[in-house]
N, CA, C and O atoms as a Tinker XYZ file with bonds, in Angstrom:
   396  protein
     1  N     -4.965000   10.199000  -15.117000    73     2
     2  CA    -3.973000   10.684000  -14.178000    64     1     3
     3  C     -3.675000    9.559000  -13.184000    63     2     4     5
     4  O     -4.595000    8.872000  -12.740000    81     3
     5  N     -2.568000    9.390000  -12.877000    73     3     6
     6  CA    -2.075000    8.440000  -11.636000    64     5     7
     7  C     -2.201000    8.562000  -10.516000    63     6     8     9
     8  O     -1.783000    9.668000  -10.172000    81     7
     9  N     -2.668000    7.847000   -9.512000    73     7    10
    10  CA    -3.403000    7.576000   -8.307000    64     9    11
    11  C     -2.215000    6.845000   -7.458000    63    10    12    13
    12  O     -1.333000    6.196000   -8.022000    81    11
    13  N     -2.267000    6.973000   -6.405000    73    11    14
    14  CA    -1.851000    6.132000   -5.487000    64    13    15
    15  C     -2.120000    5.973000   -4.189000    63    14    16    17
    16  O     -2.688000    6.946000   -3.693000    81    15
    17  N     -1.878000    4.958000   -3.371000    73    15    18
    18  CA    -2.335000    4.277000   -2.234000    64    17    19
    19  C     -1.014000    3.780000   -1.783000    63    18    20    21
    20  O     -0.252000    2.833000   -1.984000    81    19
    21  N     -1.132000    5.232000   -0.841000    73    19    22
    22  CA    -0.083000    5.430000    0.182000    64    21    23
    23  C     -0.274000    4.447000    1.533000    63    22    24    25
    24  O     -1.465000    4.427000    1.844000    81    23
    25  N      0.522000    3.661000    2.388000    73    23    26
    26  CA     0.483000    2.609000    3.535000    64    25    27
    27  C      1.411000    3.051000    4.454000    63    26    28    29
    28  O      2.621000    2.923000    4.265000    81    27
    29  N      0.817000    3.685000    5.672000    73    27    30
    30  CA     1.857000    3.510000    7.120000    64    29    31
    31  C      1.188000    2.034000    7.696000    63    30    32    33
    32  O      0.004000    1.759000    7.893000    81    31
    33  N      2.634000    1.047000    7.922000    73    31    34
    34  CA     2.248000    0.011000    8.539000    64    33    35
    35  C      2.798000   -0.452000    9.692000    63    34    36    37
    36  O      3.941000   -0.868000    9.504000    81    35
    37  N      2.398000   -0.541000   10.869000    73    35    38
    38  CA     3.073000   -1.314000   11.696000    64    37    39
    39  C      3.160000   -2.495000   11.810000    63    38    40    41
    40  O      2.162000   -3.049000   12.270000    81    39
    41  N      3.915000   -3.042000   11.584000    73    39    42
    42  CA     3.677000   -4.676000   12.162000    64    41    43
    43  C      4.202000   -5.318000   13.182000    63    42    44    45
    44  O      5.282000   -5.202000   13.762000    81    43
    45  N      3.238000   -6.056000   13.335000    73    43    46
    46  CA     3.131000   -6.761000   14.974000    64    45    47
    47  C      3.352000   -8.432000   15.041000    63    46    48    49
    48  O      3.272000   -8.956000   16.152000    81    47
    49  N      3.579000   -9.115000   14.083000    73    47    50
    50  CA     3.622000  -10.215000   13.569000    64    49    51
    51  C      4.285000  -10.496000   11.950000    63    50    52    53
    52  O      3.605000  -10.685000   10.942000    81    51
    53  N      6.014000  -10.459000   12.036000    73    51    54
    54  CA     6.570000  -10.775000   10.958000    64    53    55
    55  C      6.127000  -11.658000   10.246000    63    54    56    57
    56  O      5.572000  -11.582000    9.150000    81    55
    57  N      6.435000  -12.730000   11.032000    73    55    58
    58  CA     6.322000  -14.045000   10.047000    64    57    59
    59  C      4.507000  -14.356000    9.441000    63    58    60    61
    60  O      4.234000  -15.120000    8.516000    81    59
    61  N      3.677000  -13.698000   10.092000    73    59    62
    62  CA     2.329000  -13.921000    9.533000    64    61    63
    63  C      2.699000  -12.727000    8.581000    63    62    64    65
    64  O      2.907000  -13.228000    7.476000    81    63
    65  N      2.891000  -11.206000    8.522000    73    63    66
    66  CA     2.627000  -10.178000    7.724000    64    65    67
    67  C      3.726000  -10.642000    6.589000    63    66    68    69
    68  O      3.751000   -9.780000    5.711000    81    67
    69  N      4.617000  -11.687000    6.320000    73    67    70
    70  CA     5.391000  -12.113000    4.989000    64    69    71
    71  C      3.996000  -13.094000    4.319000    63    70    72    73
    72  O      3.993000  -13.265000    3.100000    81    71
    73  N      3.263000  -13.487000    4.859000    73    71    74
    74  CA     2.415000  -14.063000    4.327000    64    73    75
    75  C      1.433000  -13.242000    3.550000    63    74    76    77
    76  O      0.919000  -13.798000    2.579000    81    75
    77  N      1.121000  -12.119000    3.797000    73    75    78
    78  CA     0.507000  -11.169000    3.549000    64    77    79
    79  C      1.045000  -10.559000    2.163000    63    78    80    81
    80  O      0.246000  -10.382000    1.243000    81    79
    81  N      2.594000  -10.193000    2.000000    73    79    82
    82  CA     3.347000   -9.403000    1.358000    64    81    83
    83  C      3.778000  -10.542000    0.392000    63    82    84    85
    84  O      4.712000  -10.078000   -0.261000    81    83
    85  N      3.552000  -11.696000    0.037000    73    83    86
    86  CA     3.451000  -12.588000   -1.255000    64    85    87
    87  C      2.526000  -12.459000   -1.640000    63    86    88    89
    88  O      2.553000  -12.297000   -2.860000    81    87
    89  N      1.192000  -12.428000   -1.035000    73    87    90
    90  CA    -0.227000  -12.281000   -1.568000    64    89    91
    91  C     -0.365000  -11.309000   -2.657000    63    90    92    93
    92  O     -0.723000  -11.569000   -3.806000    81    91
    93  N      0.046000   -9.831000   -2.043000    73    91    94
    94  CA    -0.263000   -8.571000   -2.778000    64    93    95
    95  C      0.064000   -8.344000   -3.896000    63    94    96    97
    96  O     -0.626000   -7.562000   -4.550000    81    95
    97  N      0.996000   -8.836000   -4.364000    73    95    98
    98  CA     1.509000   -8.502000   -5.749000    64    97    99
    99  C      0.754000   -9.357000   -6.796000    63    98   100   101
   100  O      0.867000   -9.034000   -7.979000    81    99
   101  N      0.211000  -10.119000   -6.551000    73    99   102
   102  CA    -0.802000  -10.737000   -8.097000    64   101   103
   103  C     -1.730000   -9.771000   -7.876000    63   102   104   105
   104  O     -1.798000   -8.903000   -8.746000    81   103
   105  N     -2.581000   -9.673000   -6.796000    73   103   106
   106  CA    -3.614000   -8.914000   -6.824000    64   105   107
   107  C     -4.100000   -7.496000   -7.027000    63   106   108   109
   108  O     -5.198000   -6.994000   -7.266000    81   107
   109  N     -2.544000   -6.917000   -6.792000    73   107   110
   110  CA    -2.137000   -5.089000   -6.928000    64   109   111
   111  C     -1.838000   -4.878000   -8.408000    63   110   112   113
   112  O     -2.061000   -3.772000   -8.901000    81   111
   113  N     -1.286000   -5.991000   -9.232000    73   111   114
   114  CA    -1.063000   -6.377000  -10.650000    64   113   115
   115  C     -2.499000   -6.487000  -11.333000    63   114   116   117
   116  O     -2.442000   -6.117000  -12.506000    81   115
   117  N     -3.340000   -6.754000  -11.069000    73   115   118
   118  CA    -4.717000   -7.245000  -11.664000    64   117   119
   119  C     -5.020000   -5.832000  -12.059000    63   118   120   121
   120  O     -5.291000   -5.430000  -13.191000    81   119
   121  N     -4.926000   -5.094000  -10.873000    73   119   122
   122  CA    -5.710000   -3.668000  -11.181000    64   121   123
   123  C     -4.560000   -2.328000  -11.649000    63   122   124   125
   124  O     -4.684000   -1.137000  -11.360000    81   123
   125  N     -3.658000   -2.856000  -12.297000    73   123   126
   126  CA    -2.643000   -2.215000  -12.849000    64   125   127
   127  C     -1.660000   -1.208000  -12.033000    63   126   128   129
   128  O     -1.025000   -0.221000  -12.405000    81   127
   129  N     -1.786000   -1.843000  -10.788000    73   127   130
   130  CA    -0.713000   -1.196000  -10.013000    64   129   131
   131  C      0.898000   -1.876000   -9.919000    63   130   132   133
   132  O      1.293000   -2.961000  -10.345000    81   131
   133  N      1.542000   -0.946000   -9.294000    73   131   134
   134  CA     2.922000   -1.505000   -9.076000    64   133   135
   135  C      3.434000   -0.586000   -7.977000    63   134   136   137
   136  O      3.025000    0.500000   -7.565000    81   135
   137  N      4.352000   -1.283000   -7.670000    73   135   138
   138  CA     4.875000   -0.829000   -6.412000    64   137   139
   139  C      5.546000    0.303000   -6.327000    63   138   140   141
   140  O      6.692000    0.159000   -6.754000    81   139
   141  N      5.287000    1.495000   -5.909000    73   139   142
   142  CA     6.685000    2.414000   -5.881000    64   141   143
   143  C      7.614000    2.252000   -5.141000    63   142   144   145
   144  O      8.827000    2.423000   -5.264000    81   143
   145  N      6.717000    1.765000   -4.026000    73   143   146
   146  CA     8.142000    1.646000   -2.136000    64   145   147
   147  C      7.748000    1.105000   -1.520000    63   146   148   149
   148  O      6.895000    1.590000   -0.776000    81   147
   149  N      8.095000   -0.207000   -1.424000    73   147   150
   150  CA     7.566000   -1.112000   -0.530000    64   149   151
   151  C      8.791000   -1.620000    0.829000    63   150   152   153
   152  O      9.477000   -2.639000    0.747000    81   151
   153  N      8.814000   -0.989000    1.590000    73   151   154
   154  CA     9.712000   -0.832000    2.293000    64   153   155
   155  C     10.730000   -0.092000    2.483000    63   154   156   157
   156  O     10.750000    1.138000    2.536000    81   155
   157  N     11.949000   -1.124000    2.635000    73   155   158
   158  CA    12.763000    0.431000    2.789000    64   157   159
   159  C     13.407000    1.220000    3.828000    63   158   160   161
   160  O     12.840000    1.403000    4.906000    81   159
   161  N     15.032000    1.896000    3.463000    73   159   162
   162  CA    15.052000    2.335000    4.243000    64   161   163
   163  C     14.430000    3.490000    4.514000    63   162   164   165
   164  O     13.707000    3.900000    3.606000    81   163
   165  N     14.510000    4.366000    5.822000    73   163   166
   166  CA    13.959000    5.331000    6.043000    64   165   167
   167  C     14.610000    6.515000    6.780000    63   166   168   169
   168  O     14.992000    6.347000    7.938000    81   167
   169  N     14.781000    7.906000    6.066000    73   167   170
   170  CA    15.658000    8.736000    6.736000    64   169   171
   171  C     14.702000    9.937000    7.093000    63   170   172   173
   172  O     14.296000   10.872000    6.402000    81   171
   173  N     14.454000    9.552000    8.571000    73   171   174
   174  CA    13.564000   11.363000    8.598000    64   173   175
   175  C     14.299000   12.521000    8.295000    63   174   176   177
   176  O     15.387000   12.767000    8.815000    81   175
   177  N     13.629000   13.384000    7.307000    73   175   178
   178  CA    14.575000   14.562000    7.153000    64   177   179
   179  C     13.701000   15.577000    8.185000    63   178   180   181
   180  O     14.426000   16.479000    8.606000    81   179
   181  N     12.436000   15.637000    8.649000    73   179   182
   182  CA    12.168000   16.674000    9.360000    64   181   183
   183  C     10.442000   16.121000   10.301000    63   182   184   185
   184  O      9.714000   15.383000    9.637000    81   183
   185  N     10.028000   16.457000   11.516000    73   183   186
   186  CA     9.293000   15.775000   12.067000    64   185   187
   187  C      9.503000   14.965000   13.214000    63   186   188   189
   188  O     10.543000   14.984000   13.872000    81   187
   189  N      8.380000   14.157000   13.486000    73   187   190
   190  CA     8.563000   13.088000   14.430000    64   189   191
   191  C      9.098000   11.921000   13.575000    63   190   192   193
   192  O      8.777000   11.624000   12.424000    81   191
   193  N     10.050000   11.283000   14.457000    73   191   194
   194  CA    10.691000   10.455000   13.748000    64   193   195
   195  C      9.238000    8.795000   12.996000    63   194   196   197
   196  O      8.295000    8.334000   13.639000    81   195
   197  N      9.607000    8.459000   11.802000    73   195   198
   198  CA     8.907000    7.687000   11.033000    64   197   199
   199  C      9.309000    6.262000   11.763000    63   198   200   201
   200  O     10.487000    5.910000   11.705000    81   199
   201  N      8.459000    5.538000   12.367000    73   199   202
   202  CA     8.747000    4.226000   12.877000    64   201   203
   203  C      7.971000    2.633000   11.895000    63   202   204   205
   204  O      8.338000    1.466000   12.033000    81   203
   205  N      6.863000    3.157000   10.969000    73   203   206
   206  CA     6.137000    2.094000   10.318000    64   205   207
   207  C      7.168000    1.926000    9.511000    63   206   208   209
   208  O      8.363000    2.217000    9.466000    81   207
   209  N      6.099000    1.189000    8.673000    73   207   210
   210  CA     6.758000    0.403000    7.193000    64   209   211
   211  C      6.498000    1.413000    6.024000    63   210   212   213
   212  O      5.277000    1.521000    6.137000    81   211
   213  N      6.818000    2.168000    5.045000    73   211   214
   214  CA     5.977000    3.015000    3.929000    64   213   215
   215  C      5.706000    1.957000    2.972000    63   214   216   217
   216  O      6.580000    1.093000    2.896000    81   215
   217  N      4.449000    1.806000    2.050000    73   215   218
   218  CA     4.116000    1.854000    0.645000    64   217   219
   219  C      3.508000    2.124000    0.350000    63   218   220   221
   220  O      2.342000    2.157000    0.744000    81   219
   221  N      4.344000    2.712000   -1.154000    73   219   222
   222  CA     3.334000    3.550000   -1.948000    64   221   223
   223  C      2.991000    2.596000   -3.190000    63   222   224   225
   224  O      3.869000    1.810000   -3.547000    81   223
   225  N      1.803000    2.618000   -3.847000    73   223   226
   226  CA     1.234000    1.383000   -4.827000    64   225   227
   227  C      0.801000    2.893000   -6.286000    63   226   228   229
   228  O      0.072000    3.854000   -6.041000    81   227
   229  N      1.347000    2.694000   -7.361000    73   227   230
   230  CA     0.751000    3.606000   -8.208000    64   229   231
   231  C     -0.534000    2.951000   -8.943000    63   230   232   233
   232  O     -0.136000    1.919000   -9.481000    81   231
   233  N     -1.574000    3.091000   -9.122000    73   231   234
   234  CA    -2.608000    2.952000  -10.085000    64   233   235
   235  C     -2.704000    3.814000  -11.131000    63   234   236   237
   236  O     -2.382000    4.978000  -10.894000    81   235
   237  N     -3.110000    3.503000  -12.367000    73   235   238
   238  CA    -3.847000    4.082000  -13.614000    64   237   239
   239  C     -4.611000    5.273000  -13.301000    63   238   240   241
   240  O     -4.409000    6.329000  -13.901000    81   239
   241  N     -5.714000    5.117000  -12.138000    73   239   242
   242  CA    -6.514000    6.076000  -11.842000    64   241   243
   243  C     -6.881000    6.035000  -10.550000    63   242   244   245
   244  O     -6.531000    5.053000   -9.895000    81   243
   245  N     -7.687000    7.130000   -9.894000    73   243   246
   246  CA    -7.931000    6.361000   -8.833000    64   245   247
   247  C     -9.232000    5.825000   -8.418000    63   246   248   249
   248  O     -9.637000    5.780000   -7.256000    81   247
   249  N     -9.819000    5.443000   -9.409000    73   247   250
   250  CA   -10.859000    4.826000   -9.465000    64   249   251
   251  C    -10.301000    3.196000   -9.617000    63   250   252   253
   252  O    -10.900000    2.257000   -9.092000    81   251
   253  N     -8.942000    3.028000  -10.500000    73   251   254
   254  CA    -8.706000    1.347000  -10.641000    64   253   255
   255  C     -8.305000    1.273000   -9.077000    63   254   256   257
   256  O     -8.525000    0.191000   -8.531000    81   255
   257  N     -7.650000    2.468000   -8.175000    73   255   258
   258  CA    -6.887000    2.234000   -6.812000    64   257   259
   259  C     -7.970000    1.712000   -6.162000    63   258   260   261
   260  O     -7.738000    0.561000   -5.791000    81   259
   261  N     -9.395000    2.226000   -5.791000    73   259   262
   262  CA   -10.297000    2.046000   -5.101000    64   261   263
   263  C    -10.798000    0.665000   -5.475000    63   262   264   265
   264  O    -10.827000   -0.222000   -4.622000    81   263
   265  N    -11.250000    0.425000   -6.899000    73   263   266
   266  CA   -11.361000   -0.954000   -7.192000    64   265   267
   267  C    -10.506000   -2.173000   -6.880000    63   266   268   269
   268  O    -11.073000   -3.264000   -6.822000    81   267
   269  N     -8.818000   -2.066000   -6.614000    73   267   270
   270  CA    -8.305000   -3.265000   -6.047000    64   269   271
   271  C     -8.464000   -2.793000   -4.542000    63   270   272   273
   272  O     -8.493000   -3.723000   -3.735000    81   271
   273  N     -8.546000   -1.822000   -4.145000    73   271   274
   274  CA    -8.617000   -1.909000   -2.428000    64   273   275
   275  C    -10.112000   -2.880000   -2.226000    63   274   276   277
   276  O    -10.426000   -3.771000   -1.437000    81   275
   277  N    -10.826000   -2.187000   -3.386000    73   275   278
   278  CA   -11.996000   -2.811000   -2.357000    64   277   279
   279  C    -13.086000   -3.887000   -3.116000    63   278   280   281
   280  O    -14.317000   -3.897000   -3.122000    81   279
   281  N    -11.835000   -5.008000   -3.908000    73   279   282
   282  CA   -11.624000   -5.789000   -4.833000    64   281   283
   283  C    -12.210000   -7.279000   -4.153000    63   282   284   285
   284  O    -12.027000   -7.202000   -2.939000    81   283
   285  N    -12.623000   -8.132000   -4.387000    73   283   286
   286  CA   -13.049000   -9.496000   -3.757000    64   285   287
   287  C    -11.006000  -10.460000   -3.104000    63   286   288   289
   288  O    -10.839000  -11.212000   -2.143000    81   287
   289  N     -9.870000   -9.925000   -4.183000    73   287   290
   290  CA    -9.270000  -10.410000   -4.196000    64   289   291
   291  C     -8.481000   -9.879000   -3.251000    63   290   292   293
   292  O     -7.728000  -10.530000   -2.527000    81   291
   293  N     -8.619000   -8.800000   -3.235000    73   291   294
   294  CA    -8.015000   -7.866000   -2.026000    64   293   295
   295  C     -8.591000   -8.077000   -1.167000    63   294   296   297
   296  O     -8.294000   -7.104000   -0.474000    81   295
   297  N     -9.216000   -8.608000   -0.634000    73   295   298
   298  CA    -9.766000   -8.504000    0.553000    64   297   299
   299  C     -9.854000  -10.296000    1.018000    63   298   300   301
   300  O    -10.358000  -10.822000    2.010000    81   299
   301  N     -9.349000  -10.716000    0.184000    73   299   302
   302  CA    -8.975000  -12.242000    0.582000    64   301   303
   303  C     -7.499000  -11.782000    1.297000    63   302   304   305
   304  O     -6.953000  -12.185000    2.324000    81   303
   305  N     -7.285000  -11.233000    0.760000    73   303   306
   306  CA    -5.380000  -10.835000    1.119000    64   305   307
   307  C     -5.230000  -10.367000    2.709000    63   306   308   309
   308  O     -4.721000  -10.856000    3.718000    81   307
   309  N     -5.967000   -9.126000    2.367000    73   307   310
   310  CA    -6.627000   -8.456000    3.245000    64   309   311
   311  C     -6.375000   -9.359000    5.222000    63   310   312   313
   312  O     -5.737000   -9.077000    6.236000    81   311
   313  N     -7.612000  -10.803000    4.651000    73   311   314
   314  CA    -7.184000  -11.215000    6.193000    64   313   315
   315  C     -6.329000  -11.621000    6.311000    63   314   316   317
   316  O     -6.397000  -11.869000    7.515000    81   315
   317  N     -5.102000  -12.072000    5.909000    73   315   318
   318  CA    -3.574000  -12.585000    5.590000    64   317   319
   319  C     -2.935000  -11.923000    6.950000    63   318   320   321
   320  O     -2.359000  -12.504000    7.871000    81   319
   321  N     -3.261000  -10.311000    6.763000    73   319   322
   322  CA    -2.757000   -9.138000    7.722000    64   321   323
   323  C     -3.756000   -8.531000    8.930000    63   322   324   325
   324  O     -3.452000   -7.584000    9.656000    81   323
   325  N     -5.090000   -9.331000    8.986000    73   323   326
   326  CA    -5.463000   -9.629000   10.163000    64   325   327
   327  C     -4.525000   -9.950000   11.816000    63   326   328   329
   328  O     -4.130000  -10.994000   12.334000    81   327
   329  N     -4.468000   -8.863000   12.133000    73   327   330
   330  CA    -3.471000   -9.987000   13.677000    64   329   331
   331  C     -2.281000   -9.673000   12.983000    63   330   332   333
   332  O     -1.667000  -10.351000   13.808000    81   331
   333  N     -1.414000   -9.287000   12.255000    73   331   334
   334  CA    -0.333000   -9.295000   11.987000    64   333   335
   335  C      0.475000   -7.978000   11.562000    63   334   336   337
   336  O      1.702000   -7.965000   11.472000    81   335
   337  N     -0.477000   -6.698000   11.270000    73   335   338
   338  CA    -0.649000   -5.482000   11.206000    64   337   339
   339  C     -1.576000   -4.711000   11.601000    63   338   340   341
   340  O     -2.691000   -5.118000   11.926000    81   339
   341  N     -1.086000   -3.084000   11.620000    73   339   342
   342  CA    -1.847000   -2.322000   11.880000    64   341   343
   343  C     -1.609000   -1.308000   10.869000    63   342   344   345
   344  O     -0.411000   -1.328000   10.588000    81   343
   345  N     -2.024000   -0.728000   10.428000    73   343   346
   346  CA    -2.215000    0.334000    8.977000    64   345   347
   347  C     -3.018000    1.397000    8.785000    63   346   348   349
   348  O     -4.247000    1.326000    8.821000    81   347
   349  N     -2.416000    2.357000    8.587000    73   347   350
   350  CA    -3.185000    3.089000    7.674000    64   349   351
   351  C     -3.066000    2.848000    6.138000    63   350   352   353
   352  O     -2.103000    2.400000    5.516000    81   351
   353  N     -4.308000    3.263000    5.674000    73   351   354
   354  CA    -3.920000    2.970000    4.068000    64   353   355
   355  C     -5.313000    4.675000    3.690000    63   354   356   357
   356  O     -6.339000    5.107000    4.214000    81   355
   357  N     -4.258000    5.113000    2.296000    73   355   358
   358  CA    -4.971000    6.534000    1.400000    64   357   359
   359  C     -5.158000    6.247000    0.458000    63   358   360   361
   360  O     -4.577000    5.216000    0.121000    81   359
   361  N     -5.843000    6.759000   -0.339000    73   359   362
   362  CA    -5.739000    6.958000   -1.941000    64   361   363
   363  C     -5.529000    8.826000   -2.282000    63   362   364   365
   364  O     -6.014000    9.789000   -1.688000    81   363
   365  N     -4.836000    8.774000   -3.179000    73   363   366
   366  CA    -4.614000   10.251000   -3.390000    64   365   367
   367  C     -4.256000    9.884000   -5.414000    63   366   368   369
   368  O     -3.736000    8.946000   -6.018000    81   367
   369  N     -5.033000   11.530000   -5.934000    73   367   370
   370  CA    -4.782000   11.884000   -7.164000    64   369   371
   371  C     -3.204000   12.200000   -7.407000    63   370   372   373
   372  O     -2.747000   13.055000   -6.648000    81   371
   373  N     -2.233000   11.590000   -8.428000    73   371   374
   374  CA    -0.977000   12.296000   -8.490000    64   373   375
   375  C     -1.211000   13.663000   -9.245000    63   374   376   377
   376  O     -2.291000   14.252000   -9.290000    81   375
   377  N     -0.008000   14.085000   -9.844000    73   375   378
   378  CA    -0.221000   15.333000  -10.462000    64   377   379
   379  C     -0.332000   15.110000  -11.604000    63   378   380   381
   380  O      0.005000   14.120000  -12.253000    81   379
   381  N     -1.132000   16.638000  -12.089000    73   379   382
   382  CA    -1.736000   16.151000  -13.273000    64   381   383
   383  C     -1.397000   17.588000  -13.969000    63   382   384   385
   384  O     -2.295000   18.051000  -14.673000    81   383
   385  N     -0.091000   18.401000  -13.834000    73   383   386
   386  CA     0.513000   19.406000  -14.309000    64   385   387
   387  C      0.608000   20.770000  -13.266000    63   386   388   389
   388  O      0.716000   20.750000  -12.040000    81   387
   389  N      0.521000   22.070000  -14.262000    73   387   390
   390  CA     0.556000   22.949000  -13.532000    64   389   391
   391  C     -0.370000   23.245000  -12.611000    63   390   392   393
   392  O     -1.281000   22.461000  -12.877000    81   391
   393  N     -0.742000   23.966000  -11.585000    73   391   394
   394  CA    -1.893000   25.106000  -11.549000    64   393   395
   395  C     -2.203000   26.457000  -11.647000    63   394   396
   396  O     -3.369000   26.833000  -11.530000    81   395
């Protein structure tokens, strides 16, 4: 079943957090992810209005999600966005049919 690792990001430092956002994609690739939304516009339809960045990263499982989060290579990346963001980051099961 497909996994993903959902990202609210703020950033506080463009030009360091583009340094960051070249990094990720070899390393989100290793563990068979890809990007669903990596940015973006953003239309609140209901709520407090959304001010971060969204991405969503799909994995295979979420056991491969947990393995690139908490990957040697990821976490080289990782300090890239030291000082240059602030984040939340999830992992969540997608669906896996009815209930």
């Amino acid at each position: 079943m497909p996994a993903y690792i959902m990202a609210r990001v703020e950033v506080t430092d463009w030009e360091r957090y583009r340094e960051y956002t070249k990094a990720t994609p070899a390393a989100i690739s290793r563990y068979g992810g890809k990007f669903i939304v990596r940015g973006g516009e953003i239309v609140n339809l209901e709520g407090e209005p959304e001010t971060r960045r969204l991405v969503v990263i799909e994995f295979p499982t979420l056991d491969r999600a947990k393995e690139f989060y908490n990957s040697a290579e990821y976490t080289a990346v990782k300090a890239l966005r030291a000082g240059a963001a602030v984040g939340q980051f999830v992992a969540v099961n997608g669906f896996s049919g009815p209930t």
